[in-house]
C-alpha positions as CSV (number, residue, x, y, z in Angstrom):
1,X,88.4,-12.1,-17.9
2,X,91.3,-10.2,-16.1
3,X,91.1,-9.3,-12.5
4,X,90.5,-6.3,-12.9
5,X,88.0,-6.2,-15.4
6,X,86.0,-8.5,-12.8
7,X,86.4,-6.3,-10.0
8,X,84.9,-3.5,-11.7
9,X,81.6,-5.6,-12.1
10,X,81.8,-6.2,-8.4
11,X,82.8,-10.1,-8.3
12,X,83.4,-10.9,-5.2
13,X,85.3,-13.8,-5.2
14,X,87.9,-11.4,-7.3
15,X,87.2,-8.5,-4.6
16,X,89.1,-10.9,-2.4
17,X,91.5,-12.0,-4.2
18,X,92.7,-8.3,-4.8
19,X,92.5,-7.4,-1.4
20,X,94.8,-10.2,-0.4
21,X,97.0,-9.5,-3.3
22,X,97.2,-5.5,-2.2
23,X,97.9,-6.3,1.7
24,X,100.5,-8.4,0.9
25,X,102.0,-6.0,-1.1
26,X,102.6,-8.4,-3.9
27,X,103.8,-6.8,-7.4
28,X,100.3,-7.8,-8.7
29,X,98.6,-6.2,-6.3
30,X,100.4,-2.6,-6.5
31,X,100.1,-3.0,-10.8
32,X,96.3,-4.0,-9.7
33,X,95.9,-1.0,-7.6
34,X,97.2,1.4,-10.7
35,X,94.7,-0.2,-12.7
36,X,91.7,0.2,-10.8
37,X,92.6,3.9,-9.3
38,X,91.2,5.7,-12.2
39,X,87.9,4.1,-11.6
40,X,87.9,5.5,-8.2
41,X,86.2,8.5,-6.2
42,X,82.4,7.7,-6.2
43,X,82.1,6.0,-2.5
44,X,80.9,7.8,0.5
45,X,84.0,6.6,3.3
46,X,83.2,7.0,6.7
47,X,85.9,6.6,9.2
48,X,85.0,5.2,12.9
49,X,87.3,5.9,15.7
50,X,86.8,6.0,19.5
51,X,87.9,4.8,22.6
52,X,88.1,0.8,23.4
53,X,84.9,0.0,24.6
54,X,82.7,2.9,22.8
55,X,80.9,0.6,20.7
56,X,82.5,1.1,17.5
57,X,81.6,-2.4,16.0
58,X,78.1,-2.1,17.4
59,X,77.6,0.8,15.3
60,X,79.5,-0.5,12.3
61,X,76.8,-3.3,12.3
62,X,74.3,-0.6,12.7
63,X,75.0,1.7,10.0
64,X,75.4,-1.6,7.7
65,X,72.0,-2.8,8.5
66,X,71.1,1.0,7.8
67,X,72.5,1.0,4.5
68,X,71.4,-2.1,3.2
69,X,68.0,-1.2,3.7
70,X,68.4,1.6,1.6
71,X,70.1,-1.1,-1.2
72,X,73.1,0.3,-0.8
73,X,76.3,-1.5,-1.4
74,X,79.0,-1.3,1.5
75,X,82.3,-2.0,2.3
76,X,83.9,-2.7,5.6
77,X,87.6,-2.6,6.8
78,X,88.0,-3.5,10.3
79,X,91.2,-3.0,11.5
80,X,92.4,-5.2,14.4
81,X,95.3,-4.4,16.7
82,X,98.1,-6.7,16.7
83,X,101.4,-7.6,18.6
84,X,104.8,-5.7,17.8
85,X,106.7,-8.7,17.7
86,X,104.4,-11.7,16.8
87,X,102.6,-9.3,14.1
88,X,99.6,-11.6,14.9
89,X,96.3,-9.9,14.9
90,X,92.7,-10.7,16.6
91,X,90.4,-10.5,13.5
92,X,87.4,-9.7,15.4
93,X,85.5,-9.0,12.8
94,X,84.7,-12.9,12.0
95,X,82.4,-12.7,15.2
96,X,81.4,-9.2,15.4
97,X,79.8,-8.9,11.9
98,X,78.7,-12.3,11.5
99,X,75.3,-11.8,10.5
100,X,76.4,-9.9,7.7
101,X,78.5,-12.4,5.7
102,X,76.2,-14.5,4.0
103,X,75.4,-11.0,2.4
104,X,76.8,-10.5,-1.4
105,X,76.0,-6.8,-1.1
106,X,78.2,-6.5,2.3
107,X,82.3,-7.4,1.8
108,X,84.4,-7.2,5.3
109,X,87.9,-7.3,5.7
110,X,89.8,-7.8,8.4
111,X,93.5,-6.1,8.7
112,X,96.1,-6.0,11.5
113,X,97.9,-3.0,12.2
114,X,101.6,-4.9,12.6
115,X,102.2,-2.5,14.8
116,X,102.0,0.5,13.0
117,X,100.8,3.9,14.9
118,X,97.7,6.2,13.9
119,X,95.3,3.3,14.1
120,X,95.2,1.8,10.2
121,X,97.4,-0.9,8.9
122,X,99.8,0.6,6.1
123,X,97.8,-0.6,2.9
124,X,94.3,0.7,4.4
125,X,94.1,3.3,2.1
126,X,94.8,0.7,-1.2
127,X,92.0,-1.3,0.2
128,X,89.1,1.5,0.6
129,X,90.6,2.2,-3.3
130,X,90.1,-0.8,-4.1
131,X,86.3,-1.4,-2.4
132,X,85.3,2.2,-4.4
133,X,86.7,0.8,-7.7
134,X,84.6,-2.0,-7.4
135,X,81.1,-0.2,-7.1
136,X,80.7,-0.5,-3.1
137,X,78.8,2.8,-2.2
138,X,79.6,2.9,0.9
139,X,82.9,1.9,3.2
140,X,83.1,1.6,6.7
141,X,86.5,1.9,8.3
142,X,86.9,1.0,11.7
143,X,89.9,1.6,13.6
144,X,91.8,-0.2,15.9
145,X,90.9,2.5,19.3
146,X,94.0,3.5,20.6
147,X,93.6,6.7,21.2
148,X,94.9,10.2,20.7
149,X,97.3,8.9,18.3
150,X,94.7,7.5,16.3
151,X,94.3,10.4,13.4
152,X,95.6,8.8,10.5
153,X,91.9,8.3,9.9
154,X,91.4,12.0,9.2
155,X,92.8,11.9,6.1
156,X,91.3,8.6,4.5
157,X,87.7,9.3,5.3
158,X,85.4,11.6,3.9
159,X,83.3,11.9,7.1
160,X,85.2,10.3,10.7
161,X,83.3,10.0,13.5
162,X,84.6,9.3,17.0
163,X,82.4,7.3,19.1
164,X,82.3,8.2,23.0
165,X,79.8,6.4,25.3
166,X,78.9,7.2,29.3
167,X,80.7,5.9,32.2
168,X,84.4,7.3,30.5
169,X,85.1,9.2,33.6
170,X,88.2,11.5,32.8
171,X,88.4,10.1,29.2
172,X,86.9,13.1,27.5
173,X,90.3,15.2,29.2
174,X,93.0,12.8,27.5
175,X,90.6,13.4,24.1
176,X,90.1,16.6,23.4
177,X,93.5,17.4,22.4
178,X,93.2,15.2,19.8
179,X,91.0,12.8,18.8
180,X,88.2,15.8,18.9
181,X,89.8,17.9,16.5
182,X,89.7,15.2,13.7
183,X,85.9,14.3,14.2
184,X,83.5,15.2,11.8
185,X,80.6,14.2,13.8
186,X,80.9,13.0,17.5
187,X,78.7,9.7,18.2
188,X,77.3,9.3,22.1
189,X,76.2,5.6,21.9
190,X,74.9,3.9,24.8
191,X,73.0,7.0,24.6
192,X,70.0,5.2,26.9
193,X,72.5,4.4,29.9
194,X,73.0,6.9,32.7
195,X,75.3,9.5,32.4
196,X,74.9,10.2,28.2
197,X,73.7,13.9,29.0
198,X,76.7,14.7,30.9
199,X,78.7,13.1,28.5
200,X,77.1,15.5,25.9
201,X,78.2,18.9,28.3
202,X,81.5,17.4,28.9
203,X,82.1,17.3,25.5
204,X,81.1,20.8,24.7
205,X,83.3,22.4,27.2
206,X,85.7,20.6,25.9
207,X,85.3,21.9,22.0
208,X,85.0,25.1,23.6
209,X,88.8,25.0,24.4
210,X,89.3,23.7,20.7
211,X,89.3,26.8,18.3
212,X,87.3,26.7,15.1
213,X,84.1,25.4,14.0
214,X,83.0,22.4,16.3
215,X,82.0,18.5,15.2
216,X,78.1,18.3,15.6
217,X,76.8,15.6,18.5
218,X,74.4,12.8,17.5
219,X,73.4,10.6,20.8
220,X,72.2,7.3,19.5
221,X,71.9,3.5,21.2
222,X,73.6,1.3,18.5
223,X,72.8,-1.9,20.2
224,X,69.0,-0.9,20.2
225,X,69.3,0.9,17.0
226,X,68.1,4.1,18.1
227,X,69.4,8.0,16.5
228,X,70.6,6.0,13.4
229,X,68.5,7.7,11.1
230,X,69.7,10.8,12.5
231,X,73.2,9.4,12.3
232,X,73.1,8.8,8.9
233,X,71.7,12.8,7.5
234,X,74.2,14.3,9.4
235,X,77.1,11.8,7.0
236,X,75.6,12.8,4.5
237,X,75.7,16.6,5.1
238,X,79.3,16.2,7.0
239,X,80.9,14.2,3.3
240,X,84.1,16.2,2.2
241,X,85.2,15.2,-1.3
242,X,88.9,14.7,-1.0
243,X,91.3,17.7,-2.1
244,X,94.8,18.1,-3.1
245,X,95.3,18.8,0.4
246,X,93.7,15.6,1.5
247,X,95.9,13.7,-1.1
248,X,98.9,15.9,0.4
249,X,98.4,13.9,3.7
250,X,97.6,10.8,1.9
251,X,100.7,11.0,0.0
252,X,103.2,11.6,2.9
253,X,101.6,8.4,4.8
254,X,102.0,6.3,2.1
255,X,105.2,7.3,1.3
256,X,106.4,6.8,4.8
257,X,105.0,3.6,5.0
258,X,106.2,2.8,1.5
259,X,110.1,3.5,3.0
260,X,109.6,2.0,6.1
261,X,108.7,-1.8,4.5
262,X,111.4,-1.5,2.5
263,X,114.4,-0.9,5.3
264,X,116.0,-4.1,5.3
265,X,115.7,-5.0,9.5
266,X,119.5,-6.0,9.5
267,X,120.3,-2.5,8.7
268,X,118.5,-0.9,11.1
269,X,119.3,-3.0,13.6
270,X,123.0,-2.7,12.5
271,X,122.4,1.2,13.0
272,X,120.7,0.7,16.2
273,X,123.5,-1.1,17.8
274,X,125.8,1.9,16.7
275,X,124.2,4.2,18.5
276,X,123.6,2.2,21.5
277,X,127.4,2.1,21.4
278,X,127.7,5.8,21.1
279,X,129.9,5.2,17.7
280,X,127.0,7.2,16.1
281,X,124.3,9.7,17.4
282,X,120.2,9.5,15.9
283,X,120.5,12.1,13.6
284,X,123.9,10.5,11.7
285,X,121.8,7.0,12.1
286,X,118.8,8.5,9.8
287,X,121.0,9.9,7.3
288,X,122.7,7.2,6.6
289,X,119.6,5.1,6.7
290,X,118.5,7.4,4.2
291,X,120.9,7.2,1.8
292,X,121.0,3.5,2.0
293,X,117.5,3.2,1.5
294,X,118.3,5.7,-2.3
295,X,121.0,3.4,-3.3
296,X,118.6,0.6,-2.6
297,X,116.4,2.0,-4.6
298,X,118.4,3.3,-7.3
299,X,120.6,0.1,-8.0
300,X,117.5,-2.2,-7.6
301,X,118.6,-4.1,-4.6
């Protein structure tokens, strides 16, 4: 049977397969990926962002437990920071998530960022395609936590929810600028540890400096699995079905990521030297990158 025929009966062995296939950005993978897209659209995709430290995988583990129980299929991307210049990553996941692997109805992928901002690696979106072709109702992403810079997630997810916990201290300040603005729902976990009220008024002065309608609060204690139920009818009511303008973002972040993987590293770094040298400024340095990058594209080489 071809891949993709098996993928849309949820075989796992070929769910894998086609994820490595897609990362790598193989030929396969991208005719794969065209295949499968029309069979798209019916998973619920909830985005989890938040600060190092908030408790993100906790409640990843959580909300899979949760979702199980309701015999629902899910889908995890956990996606690991990783070095600039060795492009390794720390799969975390292997460890974090361990109970759930011997799971058929639970698939979780690791991916490293190689150093691209906005907290997903570049083929994150193919992959959460790919995990709704295949019948997986639900699909947890889980960002690397980096931040304010970290809004990519925004415009992937039907529902994102940043995760804050107590004992952040000035945090909230360097947040609410934006991370806040892109949550959908705003997660207190560690909800049970000192401090989790305060964390709660801190964050609505905060959204009261934000204009616009404001991200509801849900305090809950991952680790003891308390405010999940909670947790999970205010995804259900927060779920936007993704719009032209949704795809609008989509579009541009692929694209940009699409013409950054193919800029040969030579040529930038022949470019890079120019303008070090002061034989060319930034702007002249992009347009000719540019154009390179057409004739590239238009001659096939």
């Amino acid at each position: 049977m071809p891949l993709a025929d098996l993928i849309l009966t949820g075989d796992i062995r070929a769910l894998a397969r086609a994820a490595t296939l897609i990362e790598a950005q193989t030929p396969t993978g991208r005719a794969l990926s065209k295949q499968l897209f029309p069979a798209t659209g019916q998973a619920l995709t909830i985005g989890i962002t938040g600060a190092p430290g908030a408790g993100k995988s906790t409640l990843v583990n959580s909300l899979i437990t949760a979702y199980r129980a309701a015999q629902q299929t899910v889908g995890v991307i956990a996606v690991d920071p990783s070095s600039p210049y060795s492009q390794g990553a720390l799969l975390g996941d292997r460890v974090r998530m361990l109970q759930h692997h011997a799971d058929p109805g639970v698939f979780i992928r690791s991916m490293a960022t190689r150093g691209r901002l906005g907290g997903l690696a570049a083929t994150t979106m193919d992959l959460v395609l790919l995990l709704d072709s295949a019948g997986r109702s639900v699909i947890l992403i889980e960002t690397v936590g980096v931040g304010q810079d970290e809004i990519d997630i925004a415009h992937l997810a039907g529902v994102t929810i940043v995760v804050l916990a107590p004992g952040a201290g000035d945090d909230i300040q360097a947040l609410k600028a934006g991370i806040l603005e892109i949550a959908n729902i705003i997660v207190i976990n560690k909800a049970d540890l000192p401090g989790a009220d305060r964390l709660r008024d801190q964050i609505s002065e905060a959204q009261n400096l934000i204009p616009g309608q404001h991200a509801p609060v849900c305090k809950v204690s991952a680790l003891n699995n308390e405010g999940i139920p909670s947790l999970l009818a205010l995804i259900q009511n927060q779920n936007h079905p993704a719009t032209a303008e949704t795809w609008a973002h989509r579009l541009r972040l692929k694209l940009r990521d699409d013409l950054l993987s193919d800029l040969p590293a030579p040529l930038l770094a022949r470019h890079a030297q120019s303008v070090s040298e002061k034989i060319e400024d930034p702007d002249s340095a992009i347009m000719a990158l540019k154009v390179e990058l057409l004739n590239q594209r238009t001659h096939g080489h």
